[in-house]
N, C-alpha and C positions, 0 to 999 in steps of 0.2 A: 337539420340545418344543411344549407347546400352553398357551397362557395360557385357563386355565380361568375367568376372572374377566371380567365388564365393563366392569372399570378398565382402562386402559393400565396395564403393569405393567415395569420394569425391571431388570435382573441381570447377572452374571457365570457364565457356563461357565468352572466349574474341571474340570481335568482331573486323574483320579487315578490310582493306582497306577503311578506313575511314568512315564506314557505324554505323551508330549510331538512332538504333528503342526506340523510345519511349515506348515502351511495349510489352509484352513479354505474349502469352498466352498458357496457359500448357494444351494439349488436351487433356488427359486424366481426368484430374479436370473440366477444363474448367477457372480454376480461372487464373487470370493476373499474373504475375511475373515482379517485379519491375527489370528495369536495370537501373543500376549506369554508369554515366559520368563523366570521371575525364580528367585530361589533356594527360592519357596515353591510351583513345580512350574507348568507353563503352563494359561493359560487365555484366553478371548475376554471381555474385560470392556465393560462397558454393553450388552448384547442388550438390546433392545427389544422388545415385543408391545404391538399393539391387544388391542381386547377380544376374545377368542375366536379368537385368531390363533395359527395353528399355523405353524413354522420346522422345518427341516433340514437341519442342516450336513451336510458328508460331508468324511471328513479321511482320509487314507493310512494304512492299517494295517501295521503293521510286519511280523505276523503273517497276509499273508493266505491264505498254504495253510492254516492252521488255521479258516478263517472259517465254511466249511459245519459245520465239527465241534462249532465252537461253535453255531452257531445250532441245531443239532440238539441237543445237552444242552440249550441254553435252552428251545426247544419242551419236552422232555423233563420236564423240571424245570417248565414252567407249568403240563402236566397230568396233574404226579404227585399233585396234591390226588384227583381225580376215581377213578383207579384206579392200581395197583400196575403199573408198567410193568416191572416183575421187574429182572432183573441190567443193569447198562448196561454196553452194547459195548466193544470195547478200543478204545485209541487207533488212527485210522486210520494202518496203516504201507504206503507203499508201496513195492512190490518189483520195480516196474520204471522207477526214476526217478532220479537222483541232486539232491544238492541245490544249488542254482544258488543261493543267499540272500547267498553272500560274493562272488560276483563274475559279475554278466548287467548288461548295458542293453539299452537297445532302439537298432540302428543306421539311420541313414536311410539309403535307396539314393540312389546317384551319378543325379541327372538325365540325359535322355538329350537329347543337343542335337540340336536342330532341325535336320530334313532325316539325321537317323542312319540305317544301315538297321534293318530289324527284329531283331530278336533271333532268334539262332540257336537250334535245338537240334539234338541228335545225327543227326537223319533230316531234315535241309532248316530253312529258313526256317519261321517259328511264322505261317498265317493263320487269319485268320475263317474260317467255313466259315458258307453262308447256309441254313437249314433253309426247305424249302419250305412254303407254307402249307396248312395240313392235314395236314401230316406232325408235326406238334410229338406224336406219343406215339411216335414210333420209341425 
């Protein structure tokens, strides 16, 4: 979002098409920005800009396998003014993948305590190995 004006200017991000992000984080802070849910769909109310002052939220998309596909139609669709970019592609299907969207998280590994021994694998103990100097293209 970029306040095109020399006034300090302020507003509301509504969100639409029924899309409703649980949080909202401001890049350049880096800190969260709470959004509010009410029955007229969510949104971040009082955003502020200086003058000439550009913001970037970034919220969780619900949709993000689809996200290169879209921004390709978007491209697509910016510089279909200029020339005739013919038939557009089918939807991307992939055929070697299943869908993981109703049920993945991400798990943390169990800490490994102090003084453990190293981690095994099938052929011995896992070490470092030290490359000599001067050898680093083998």
């Amino acid at each position: 979002m970029w306040n095109q004006s020399p006034l300090t200017v302020s507003g509301d991000l509504v969100f639409r098409n029924g899309l409703s992000p649980a949080i909202a984080i401001d890049v350049k802070t880096s800190a969260p920005v709470a959004v509010q849910t009410g029955t007229d769909g969510a949104k971040i109310p009082g955003i502020s800009f200086d003058s000439w002052e550009t913001r970037v939220l970034l919220t969780p998309r619900v949709t993000i396998a689809n996200a290169p596909s879209e921004w390709f139609d978007l491209q697509r669709h910016w510089w279909k003014g200029t020339t005739d970019p013919g038939v557009a592609p089918a939807p991307f299907k992939a055929r070697n993948a299943m869908p993981i969207e109703s049920d993945w998280a991400f798990h943390a590994l169990d800490p490994v305590p102090h003084g453990a021994p190293p981690p095994m694998s099938p052929n011995g103990p896992i070490r470092s190995v030290m490359i000599p100097r001067g050898h680093a293209n083998i």
